[in-house]
C-alpha positions in Angstrom: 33.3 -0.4 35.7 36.7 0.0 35.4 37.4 1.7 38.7 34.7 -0.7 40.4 37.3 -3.5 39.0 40.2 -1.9 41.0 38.8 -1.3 44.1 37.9 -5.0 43.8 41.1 -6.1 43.0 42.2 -4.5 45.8 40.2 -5.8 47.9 40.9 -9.6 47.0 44.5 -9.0 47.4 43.9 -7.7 50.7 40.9 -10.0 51.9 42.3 -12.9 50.8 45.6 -13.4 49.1 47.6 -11.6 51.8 45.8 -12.2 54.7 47.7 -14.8 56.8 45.4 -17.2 58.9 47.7 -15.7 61.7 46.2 -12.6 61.4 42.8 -13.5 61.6 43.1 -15.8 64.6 44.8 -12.9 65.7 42.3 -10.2 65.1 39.5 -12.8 66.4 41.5 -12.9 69.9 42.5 -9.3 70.8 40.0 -7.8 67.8 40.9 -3.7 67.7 43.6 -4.0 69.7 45.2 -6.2 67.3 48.2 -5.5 65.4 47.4 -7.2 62.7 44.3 -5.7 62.2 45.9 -2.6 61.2 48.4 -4.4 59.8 45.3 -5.4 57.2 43.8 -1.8 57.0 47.4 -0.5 56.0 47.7 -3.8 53.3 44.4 -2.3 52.0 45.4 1.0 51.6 48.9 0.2 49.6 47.2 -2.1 47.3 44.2 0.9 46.5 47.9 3.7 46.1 49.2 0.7 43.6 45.5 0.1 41.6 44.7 3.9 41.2 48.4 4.5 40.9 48.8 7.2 43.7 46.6 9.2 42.2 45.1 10.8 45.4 44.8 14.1 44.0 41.7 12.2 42.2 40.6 9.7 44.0 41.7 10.7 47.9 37.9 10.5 49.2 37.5 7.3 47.9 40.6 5.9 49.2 39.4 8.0 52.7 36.0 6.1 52.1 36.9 2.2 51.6 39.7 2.7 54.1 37.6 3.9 56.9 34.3 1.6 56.3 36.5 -1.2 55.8 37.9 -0.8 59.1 34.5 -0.1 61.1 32.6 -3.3 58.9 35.6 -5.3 60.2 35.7 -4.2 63.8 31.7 -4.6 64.2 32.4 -8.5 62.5 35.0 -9.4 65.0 32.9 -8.1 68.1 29.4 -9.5 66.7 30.5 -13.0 65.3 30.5 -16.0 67.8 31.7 -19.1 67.2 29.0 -20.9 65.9 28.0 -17.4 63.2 31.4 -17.0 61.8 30.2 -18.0 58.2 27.1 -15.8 57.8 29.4 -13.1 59.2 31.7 -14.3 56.6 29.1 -13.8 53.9 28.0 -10.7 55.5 31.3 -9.0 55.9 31.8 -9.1 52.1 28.7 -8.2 51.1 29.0 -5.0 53.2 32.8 -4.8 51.6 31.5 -5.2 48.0 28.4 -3.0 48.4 30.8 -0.3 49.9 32.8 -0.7 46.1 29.9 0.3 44.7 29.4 3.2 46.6 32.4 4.4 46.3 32.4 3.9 42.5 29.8 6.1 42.1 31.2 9.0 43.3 33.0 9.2 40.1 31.4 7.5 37.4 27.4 6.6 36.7 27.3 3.1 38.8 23.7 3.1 38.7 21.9 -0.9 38.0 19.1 -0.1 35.8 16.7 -3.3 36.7 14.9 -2.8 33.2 18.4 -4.3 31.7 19.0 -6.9 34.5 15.8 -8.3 34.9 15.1 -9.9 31.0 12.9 -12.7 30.3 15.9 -14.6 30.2 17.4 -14.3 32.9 14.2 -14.9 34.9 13.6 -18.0 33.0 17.1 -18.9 34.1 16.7 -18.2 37.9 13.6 -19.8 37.7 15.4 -23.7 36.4 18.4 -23.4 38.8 15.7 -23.4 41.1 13.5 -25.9 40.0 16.9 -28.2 39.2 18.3 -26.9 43.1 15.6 -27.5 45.6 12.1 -28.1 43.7 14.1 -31.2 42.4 15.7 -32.6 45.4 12.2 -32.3 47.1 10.6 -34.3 44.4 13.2 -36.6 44.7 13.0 -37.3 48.3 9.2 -37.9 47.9 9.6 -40.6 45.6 12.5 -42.3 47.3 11.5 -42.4 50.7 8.9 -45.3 50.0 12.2 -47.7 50.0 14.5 -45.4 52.5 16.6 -48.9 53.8 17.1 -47.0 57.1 20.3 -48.3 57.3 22.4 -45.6 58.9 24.7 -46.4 61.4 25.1 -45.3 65.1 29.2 -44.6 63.9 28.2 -42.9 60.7 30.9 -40.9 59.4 29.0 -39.2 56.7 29.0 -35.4 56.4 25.5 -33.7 57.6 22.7 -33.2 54.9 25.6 -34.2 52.4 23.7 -36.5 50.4 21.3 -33.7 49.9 23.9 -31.0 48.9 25.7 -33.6 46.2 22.8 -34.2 44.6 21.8 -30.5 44.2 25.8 -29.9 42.7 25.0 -32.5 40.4 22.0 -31.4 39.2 23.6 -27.6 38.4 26.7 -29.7 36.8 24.6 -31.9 34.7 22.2 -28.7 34.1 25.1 -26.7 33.3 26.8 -29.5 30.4 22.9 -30.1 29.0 22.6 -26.2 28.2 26.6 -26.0 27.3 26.4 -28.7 24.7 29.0 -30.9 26.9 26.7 -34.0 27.2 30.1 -36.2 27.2 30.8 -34.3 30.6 28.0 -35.9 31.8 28.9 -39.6 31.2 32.3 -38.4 33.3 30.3 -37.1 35.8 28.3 -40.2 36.4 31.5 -42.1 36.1 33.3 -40.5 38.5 30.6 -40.7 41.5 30.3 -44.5 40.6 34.1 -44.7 41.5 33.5 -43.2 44.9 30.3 -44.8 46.0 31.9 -48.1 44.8 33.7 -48.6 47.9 31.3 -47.6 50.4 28.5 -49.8 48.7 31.0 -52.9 48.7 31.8 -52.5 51.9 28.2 -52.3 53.1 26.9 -55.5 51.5 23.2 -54.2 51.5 21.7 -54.8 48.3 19.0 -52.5 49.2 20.7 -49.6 50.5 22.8 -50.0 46.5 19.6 -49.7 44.9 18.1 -47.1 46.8 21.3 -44.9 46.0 20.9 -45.9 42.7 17.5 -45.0 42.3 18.7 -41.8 43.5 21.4 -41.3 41.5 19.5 -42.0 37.9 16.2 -39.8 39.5 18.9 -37.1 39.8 20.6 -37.3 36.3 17.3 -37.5 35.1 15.8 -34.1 36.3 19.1 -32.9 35.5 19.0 -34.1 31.7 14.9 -33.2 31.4 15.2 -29.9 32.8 18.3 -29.0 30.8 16.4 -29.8 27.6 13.4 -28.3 28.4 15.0 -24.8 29.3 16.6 -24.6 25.9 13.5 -25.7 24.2 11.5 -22.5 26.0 14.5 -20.3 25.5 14.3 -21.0 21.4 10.8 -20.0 21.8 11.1 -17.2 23.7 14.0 -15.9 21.6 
């Protein structure tokens, strides 16, 4: 694990902390025949010399390894990606990177994921409430709701796409998250704070209706949030 954790660290510094925009818009234009592109490769490979402290003597296939499918994973992104795909190659790109990590890992050391340790009764029980608070939740939700939808939108609405939806479900896992923490005055914050930024907009509106159809909302959200919270560590005491 300990290796693993350097080739990663590596990699953040490289993939992120010293990449300049510059030399992605760069490497997006000319893609391999972009100096900065190799510029990036070469970043790579000091910050893997600094991590396994120019030990090559050791570790020189690996460092042969994450250089080389680093490079190919990030030459086949820049040719495959269009403007419209660049974040599920995003996505893509580092799970290729990561997976790679792993690989390269285990050359040395036993890397193996036994599922018999990672799949526990727990952490399926978990998986399956951060689904039911996510997206079983939000669907219940809009089922009740819609029976008073004010259908007030406007032809000049400003408001992100599917936004509403994704708030609610980051509430949920917040609210979720403080119930099973023990941080129920996180909650009351919580609801504070989104009364503060829906206060202007609902001013502004004068619609009584579409105010309690948000509010309705709102309360059916914290509400799932608080009940499924409660009732995850009320199976987990019996299951432990």
């Amino acid at each position: 694990m300990i290796l693993f954790l350097k080739f990663l660290l590596a990699h953040i510094l490289g993939d992120f902390v010293f990449q300049p925009k510059k030399w992605v818009k760069n490497k997006e234009q000319i893609k391999i025949k972009s100096v900065k592109l190799y510029f990036h490769i070469g970043l790579h490979g000091l910050f893997l010399l600094l991590v396994l402290q120019f030990n090559l003597q050791k570790y020189w296939f690996a460092f042969l390894f994450i250089i080389s499918t680093h490079f190919t994973v990030d030459v086949v992104k820049l040719y495959l990606q269009k403007k419209h795909t660049k974040r599920i190659w995003f996505f893509i790109d580092q799970i290729l990177h990561l997976l790679l990590l792993v690989i390269a890992t285990s050359f040395y050391v036993d890397f193996s994921l036994s599922t018999k340790n990672f799949i526990t009764d727990q952490i399926l029980l978990l998986t399956i409430f951060l689904l039911l608070v996510s997206f079983v939740s939000a669907i219940i939700i809009k089922i009740i709701i819609t029976q008073w939808n004010p259908e007030s939108k406007k032809e000049n609405d400003e408001s992100l796409a599917k936004a509403g939806r994704y708030i609610g479900i980051l509430e949920r896992l917040f609210v979720f998250t403080f119930v099973i923490t023990n941080h129920w005055e996180a909650i009351g914050f919580l609801l504070a704070a989104k009364s503060v930024f829906r206060f202007g907009d609902l001013t502004s509106s004068k619609d009584r209706k579409l105010t309690e159809y948000i509010l309705i909302g709102t309360l059916l959200s914290f509400g799932f949030g608080i009940f499924l919270g409660v009732l995850y560590l009320y199976v987990l005491k019996l299951l432990s």
